[in-house]
Each structure stands twice: as structure tokens, then as C-alpha cells.
C-alpha positions as CSV (number, residue, x, y, z in Angstrom):
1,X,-34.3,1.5,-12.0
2,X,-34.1,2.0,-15.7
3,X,-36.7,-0.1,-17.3
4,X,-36.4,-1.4,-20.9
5,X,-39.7,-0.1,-21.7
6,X,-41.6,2.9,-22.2
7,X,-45.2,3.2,-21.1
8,X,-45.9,6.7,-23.0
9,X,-44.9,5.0,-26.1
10,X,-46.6,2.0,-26.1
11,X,-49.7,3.5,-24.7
12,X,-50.0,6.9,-26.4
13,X,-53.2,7.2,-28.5
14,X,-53.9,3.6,-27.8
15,X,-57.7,2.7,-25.7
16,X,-57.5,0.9,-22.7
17,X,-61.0,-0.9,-21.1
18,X,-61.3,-0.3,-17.3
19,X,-63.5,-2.1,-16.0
20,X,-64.0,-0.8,-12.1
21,X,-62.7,2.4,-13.3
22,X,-64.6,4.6,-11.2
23,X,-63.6,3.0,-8.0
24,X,-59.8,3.8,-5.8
25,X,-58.0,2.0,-7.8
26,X,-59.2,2.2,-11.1
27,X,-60.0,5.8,-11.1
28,X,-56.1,6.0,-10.3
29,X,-55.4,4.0,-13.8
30,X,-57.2,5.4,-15.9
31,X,-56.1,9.2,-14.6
32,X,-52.3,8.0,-15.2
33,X,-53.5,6.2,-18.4
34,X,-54.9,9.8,-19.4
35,X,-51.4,11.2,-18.3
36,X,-49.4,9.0,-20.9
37,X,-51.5,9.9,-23.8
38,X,-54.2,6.7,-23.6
39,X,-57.6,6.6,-23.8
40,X,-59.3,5.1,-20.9
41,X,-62.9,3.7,-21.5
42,X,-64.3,3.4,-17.9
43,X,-66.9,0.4,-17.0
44,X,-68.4,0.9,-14.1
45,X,-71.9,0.4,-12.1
46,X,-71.3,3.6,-9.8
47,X,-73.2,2.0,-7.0
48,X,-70.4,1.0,-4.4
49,X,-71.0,4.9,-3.3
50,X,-73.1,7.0,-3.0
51,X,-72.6,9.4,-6.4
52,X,-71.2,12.4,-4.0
53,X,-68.5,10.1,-3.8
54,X,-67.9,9.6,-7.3
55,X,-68.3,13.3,-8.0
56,X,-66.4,15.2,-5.3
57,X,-63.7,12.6,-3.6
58,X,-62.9,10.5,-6.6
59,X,-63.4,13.2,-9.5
60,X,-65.3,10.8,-12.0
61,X,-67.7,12.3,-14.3
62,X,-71.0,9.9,-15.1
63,X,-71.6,12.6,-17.9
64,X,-68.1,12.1,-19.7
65,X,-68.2,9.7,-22.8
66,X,-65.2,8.1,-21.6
67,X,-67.6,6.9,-18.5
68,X,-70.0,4.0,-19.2
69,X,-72.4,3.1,-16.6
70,X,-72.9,-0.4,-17.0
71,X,-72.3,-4.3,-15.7
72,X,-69.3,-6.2,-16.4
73,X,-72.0,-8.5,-16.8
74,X,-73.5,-7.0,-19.8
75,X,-72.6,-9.3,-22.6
76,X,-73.4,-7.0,-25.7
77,X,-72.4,-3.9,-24.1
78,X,-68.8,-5.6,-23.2
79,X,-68.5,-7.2,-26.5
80,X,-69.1,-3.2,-27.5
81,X,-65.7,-1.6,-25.7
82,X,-63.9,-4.6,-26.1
83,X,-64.0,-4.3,-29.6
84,X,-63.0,-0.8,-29.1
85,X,-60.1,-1.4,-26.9
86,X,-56.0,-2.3,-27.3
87,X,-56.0,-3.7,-24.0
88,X,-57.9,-4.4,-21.0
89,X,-57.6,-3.8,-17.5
90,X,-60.0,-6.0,-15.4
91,X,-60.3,-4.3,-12.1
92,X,-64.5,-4.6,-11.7
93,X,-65.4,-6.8,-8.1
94,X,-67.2,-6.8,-5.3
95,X,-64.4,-6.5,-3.7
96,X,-65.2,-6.0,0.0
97,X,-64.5,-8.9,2.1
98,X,-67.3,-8.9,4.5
99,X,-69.8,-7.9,1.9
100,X,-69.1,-11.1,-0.4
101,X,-69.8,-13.3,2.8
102,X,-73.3,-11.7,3.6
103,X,-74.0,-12.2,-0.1
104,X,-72.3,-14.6,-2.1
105,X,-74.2,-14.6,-5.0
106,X,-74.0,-11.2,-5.8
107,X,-69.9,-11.9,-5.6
108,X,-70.7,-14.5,-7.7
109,X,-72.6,-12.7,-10.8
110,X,-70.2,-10.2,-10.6
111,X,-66.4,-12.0,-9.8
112,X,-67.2,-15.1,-11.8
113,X,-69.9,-14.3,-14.0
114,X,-68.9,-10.6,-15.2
115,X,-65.2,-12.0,-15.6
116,X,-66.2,-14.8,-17.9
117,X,-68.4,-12.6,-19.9
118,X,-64.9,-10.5,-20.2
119,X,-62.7,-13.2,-20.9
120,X,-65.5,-14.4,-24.1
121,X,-65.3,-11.1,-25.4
122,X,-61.4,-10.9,-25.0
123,X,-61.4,-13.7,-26.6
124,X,-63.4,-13.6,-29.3
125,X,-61.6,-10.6,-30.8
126,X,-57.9,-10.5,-32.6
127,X,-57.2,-6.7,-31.4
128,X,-56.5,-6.8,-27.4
129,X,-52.6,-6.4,-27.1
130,X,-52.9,-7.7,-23.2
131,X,-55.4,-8.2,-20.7
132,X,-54.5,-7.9,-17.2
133,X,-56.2,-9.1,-14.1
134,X,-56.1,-7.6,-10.7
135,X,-56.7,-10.1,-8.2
136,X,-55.8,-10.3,-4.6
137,X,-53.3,-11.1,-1.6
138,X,-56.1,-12.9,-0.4
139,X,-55.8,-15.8,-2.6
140,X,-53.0,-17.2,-0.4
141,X,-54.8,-17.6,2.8
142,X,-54.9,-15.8,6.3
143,X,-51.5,-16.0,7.3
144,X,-51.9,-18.5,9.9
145,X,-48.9,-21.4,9.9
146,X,-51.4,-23.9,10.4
147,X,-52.2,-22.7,6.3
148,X,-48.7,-23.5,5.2
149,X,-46.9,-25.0,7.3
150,X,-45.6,-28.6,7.5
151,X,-48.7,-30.7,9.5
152,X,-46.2,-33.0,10.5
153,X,-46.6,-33.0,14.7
154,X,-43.1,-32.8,15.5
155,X,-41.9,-29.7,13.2
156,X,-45.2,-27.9,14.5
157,X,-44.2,-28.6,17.8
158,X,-40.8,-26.7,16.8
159,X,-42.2,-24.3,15.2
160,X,-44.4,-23.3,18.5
161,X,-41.4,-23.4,20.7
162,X,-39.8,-20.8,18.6
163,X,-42.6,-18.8,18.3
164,X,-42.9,-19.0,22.3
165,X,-39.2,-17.5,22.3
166,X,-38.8,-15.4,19.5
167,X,-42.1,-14.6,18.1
168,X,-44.4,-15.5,15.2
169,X,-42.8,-14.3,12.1
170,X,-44.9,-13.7,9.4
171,X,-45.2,-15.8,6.3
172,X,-43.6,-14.0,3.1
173,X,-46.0,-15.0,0.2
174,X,-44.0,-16.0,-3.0
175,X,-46.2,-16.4,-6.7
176,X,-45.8,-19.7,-6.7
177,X,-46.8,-20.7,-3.3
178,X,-50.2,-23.2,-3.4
179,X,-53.5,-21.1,-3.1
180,X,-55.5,-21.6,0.1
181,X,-58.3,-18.8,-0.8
182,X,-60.2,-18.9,2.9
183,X,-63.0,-16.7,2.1
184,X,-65.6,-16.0,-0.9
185,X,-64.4,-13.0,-2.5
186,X,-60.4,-14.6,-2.6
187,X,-62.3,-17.8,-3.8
188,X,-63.6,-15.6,-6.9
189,X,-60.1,-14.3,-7.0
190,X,-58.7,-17.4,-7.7
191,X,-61.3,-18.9,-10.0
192,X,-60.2,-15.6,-11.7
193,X,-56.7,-16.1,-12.0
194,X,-56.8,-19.8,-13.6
195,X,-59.8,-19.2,-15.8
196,X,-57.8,-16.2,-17.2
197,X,-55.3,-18.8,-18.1
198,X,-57.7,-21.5,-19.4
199,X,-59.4,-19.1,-21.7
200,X,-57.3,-16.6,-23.3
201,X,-53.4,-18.7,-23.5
202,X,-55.5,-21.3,-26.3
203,X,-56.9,-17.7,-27.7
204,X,-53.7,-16.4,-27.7
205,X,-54.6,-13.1,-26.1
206,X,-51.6,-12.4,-23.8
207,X,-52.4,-11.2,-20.3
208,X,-51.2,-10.8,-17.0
209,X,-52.2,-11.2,-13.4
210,X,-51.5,-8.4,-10.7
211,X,-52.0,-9.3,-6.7
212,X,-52.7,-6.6,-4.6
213,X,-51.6,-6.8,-1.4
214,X,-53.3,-4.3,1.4
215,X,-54.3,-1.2,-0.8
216,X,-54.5,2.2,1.0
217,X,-54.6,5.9,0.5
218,X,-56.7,9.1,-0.5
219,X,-59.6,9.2,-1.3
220,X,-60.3,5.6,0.0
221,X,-63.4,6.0,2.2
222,X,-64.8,3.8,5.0
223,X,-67.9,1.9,3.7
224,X,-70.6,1.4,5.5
225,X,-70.9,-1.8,6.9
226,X,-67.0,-2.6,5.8
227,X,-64.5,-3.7,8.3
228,X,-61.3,-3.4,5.7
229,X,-58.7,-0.8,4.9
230,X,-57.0,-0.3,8.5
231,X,-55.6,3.2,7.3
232,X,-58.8,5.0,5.9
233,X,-60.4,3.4,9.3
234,X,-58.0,4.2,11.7
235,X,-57.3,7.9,10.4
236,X,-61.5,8.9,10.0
237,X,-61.9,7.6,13.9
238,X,-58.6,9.9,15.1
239,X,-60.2,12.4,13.1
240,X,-63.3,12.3,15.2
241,X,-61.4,12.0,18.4
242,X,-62.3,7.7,18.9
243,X,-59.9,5.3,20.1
244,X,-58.4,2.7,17.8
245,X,-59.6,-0.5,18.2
246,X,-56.5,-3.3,18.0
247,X,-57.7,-6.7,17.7
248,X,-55.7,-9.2,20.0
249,X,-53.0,-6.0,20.2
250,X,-53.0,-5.2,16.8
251,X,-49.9,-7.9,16.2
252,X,-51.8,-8.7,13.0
253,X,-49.6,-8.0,9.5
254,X,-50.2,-6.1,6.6
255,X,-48.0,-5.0,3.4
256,X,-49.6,-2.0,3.3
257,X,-49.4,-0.7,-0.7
258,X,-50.2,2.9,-1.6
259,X,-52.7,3.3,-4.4
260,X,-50.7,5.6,-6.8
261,X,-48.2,2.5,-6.6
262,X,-50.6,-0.5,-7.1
263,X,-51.8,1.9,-10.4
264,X,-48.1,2.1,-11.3
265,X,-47.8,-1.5,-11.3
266,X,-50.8,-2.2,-13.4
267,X,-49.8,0.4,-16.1
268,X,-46.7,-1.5,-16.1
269,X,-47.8,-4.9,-16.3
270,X,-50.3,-3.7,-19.7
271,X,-47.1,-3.4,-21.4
272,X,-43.8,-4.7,-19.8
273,X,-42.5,-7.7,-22.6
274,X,-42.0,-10.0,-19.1
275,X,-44.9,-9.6,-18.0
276,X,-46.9,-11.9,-20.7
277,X,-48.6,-14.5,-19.0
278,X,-47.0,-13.9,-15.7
279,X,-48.8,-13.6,-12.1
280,X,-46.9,-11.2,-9.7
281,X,-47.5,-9.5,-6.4
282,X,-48.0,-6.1,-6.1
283,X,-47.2,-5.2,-2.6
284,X,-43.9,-3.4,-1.0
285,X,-41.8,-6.2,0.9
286,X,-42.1,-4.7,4.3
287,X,-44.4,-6.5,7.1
288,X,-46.2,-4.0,9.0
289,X,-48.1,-4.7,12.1
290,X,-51.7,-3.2,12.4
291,X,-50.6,-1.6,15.7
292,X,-48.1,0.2,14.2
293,X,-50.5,1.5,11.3
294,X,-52.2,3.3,14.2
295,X,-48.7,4.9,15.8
296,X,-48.5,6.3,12.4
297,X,-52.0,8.0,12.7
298,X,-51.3,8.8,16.2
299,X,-48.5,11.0,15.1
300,X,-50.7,13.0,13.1
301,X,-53.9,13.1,15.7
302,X,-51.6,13.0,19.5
303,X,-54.5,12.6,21.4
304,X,-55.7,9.6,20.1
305,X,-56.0,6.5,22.5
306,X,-56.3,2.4,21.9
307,X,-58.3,0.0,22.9
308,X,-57.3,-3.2,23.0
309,X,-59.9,-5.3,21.8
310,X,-60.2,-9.6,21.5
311,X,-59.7,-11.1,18.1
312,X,-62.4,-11.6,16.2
313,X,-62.6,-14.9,14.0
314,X,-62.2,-14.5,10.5
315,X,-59.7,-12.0,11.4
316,X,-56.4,-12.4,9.2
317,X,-53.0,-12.8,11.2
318,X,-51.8,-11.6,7.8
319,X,-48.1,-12.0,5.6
320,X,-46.4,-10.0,3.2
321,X,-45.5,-9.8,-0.4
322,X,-42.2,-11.6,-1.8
323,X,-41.6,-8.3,-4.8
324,X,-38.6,-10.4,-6.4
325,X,-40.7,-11.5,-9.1
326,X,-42.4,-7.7,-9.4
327,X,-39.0,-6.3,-9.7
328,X,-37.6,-8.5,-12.1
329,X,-41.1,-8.3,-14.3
330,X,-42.6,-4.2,-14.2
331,X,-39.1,-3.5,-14.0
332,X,-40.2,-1.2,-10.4
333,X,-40.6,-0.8,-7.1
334,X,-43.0,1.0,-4.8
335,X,-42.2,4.8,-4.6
336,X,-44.6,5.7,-1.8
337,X,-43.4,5.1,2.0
338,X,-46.1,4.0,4.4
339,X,-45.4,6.8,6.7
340,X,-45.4,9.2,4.0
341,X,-48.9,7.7,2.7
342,X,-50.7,8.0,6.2
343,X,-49.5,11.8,6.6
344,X,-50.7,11.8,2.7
345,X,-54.3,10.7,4.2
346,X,-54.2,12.4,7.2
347,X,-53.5,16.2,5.2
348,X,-56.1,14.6,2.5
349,X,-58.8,13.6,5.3
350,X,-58.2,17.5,6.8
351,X,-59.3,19.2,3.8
352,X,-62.3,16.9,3.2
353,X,-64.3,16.1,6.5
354,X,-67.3,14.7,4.2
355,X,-65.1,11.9,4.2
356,X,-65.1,11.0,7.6
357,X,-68.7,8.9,8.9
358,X,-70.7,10.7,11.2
359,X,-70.8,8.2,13.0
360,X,-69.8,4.2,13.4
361,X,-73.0,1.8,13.7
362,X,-71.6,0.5,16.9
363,X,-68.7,0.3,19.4
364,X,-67.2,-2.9,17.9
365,X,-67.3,-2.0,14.6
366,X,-63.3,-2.3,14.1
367,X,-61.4,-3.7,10.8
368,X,-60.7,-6.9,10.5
369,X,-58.4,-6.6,7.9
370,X,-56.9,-4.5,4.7
């Protein structure tokens, strides 16, 4: 696809705030920021790892002036970069699921109060060209029909005949569908998304909102504690010769988006003209059922067994990304195939066994979701 837009010009020599930019994702934008002549400023608490983590699997460097160690949080010190920065990428969360619902105030100083204290500064200034906001696929719910689906009685009743016959197909989420956020970290997600809007459209700050749908690949790590990122999961238990869990058969459905792309698609949305003020899905199209996730690792680890497990609650039956709008804005599409991104892991995960748990805290200690 031949965009109308060129990132290495409009981002050569300019400086870009990343906040999160020592974690998967943001360590991945600001290296391709580095490769397109930016320079990335990197805001980030370094305590989501340990600092081995940091140092060896995601090759961040606490000593490098480019690399702050700080809270999003921090008025003065954001005020501080901001004023330093041409544009903004706000990537800084607690961002894991399960660890949001044991403690939802810590989500809460850092997804609603760190953001705001962003959005002031952003504000405040005349110099930021765009600030872009990654948010999340979970914003639109758990996939289940009962979600978004007509509640009137007799189109449900259709709608379980059919599935009785053919199947439950899985809901395609489009930008404008209605946000059902279902847990506390997609609740700060959305609180995100509008006060982006409330804040900086009367500032006149441009800025743009990405949605990521099921992030995977190298050198994502399971957390402990964490039951998200199916790929990372599944691949470090075939590595130690464990079964794979599949909750209810693993019929549960993930757009499963490679890291290197989701960084593509922010880079793009910091400059592309369509993307002013725009909210898009990043995510590849394709519906993928957890089970199949682990054929794909059972291809690169042939003695590795399931176990059918029951379905937790809380677990998300899951949807996929409508990419009509991410075409049309980024001017892109995903690049990296989700069998090619598992054997990607799998040769990654071979060379670096510190990245594989010694061991899980206890049998049932399966994801729940990606």
C-alpha cells in the first residue's frame, strides 16, 4: 500500500515523549522512532520487571539520558518532557488485567490520574504536533452476545438456535460500536479515550487514539501472577514440557497482533493527516481461537499435550478487530502472520531460557485472556 505520507520525514530530528517506553510495546516505538531519525524521550517507572528484564530481554538502558525513571504521575517532571517534546505517545498503564482487579487504586493513580496529569501538560503547551493514546480492545466488552446483542426475547431465541446449528460466531468490533468496558483496567481505558477528547479538541492539540487488540511476541514475558498473553504463556509451558491448559476447549477468540505491527501502527497514527482526532483499531481482521494458538506452539514443541480445563468466570469469549477504518486512516496493514509470530517466539524463547518461569505457582494457573 503506498501511503501518502512519510514517517522519516516528518519525524526526523523531531522528540517524541513515550511514556511506558520501557515496556513491550513502547520499547518497540521508541527503537523504530530511533530508526526514522527521532528522538525518543522514555518515561517509565521500570518496576513492572524485575531490572534483568529491562536490561537483557528488552535492551533498555536506565543509565541512557534518553531514559527517565519517573511517574506519569509526576506533574513537574511531565510538564518538564512535555515541553521538550513534538509529540506524545501515551503508552504508560497498569495494564494487566488481573492486576487492576486486585488493586484498583493503583490502576487508578496511574490510568486516570497519570493520564490527566498528561493531558494538563499537553495542554498547556502550543508545541505538541499530536498526542496519541493507546487504549485497548477491552473497551468493547467480553465478546459475549448477551453484550451486544438485541435483548429482545424472540431474536435471542434466534440467535441461540443458530448458534446450536452452526456455531457462535464471533462479534467483529467496529470504532463506533457503544463501549461496554467490563473490567477496571478497560474502564480506565475508556475514561481515557473521552477525556483525551474533552481536554485537548478545546486546546486544540490534535491527537489520536489507537486500540490494541491481543498484543503478542518477543520478548513478552509471563508475569507473575498474570493470566494474559496466551502466546508468551502457552509457548514458556511447551518449553518446559507442561500441558496447555484450554479453558472450556479453548473455543475462546483472539485477534492476535504482533508487537512490531501494533508499533507500526502507532508511528503511523503520530503523523498520518487522517488520523487527527480519529480512534481506530489496531488489530489484524482474523478471529483466532485460543485452541488453535496452542496447535501453533505444538508445532514447534510435538510433544506437548492439552488439558482441557472448565471456564473460569471473568474469562473473555473474545471478538476481533473491524481494520477498515485502520486501513483507510495509517494507510497499513499488519505485516506479521500469526503463525510466523509464534515460530518468531518459539526461536526467540530457545535462545533465552531466563525467560521461561521456573516454575507456575499452581496447576490452574492458565490465561484467561490476551
Amino acid at each position: 500500500m503506498l501511503a501518502s505520507f512519510d514517517l522519516r520525514t516528518q519525524l526526523a530530528d523531531r522528540t517524541v515523549l513515550v511514556t511506558g517506553g520501557a515496556g513491550l510495546i513502547g520499547s518497540r516505538i521508541t527503537g523504530l522512532l530511533r530508526a526514522l531519525g527521532a528522538r525518543p524521550l522514555s518515561l517509565c517507572t521500570l518496576d513492572a520487571y524485575p531490572r534483568p528484564v529491562y536490561r537483557d530481554l528488552f535492551g533498555i538502558d536506565p543509565a541512557s539520558p534518553d531514559v527517565i525513571t519517573g511517574d506519569v504521575q509526576d506533574a513537574e517532571l511531565v510538564r518538564h518532557l512535555v515541553r521538550r517534546s513534538d509529540y506524545i505517545v501515551h503508552a504508560a498503564a497498569l495494564a494487566d488485567v488481573a492486576a487492576c482487579t486486585r488493586e484498583p487504586m493503583a490502576a487508578l493513580r496511574t490510568n486516570i490520574t497519570g493520564t490527566q496529569v498528561l493531558l494538563d501538560a499537553a495542554a498547556a503547551g502550543d508545541r505538541i504536533r499530536r498526542f496519541v493514546l493507546t487504549s485497548s480492545a477491552s473497551v468493547y466488552g467480553n465478546g459475549s452476545p448477551d453484550d451486544w446483542s438485541s435483548p429482545c426475547p424472540e431474536l435471542r431465541t434466534v440467535r441461540e438456535l443458530l448458534e446450536a446449528v452452526y456455531g457462535r460466531t464471533p462479534p467483529r468490533f467496529h470504532e463506533q460500536a457503544p463501549l461496554r468496558p467490563l473490567s477496571v483496567y478497560a474502564n480506565t481505558k475508556a475514561w481515557a479515550e473521552t477525556q483525551t477528547d474533552l481536554v485537548l479538541r478545546p486546546a486544540g492539540v490534535s491527537y489520536a487514539v489507537v486500540r490494541y487488540f491481543s498484543i503478542y511476541g518477543e520478548p513478552q514475558v509471563v508475569k507473575p501472577g498474570s493470566h494474559s498473553w496466551v502466546v508468551a504463556h502457552f509457548t514458556a509451558r511447551a518449553a518446559r514440557g507442561l500441558p496447555l491448559h484450554l479453558n472450556g476447549g479453548g473455543h475462546q477468540i483472539r485477534d492476535l497482533t504482533h508487537v512490531d505491527d501494533a508499533a507500526t501502527a502507532t508511528v503511523r497514527a503520530l503523523v498520518a493527516p487522517r488520523a487527527h482526532q480519529e480512534t481506530v483499531n489496531v488489530g489484524t481482521g482474523i478471529p483466532t481461537s485460543v485452541r488453535k494458538v496452542a496447535e501453533l506452539v505444538r508445532e514447534h514443541y510435538p510433544a506437548t499435550t492439552f488439558l482441557e480445563t472448565p471456564m473460569p468466570p471473568g474469562d473473555p469469549l473474545g471478538g476481533y478487530a473491524s481494520t477498515h477504518r485502520m486501513t483507510n486512516v495509517l494507510e497499513w496493514r499488519p505485516t506479521v502472520s500469526l503463525a510466523d509470530g509464534v515460530q518468531r517466539y518459539a526461536r526467540w524463547l530457545g535462545t533465552h531460557p531466563q525467560a521461561v518461569p521456573e516454575q507456575w505457582p499452581s496447576p490452574d494457573d492458565h490465561p484467561v485472556g490476551a
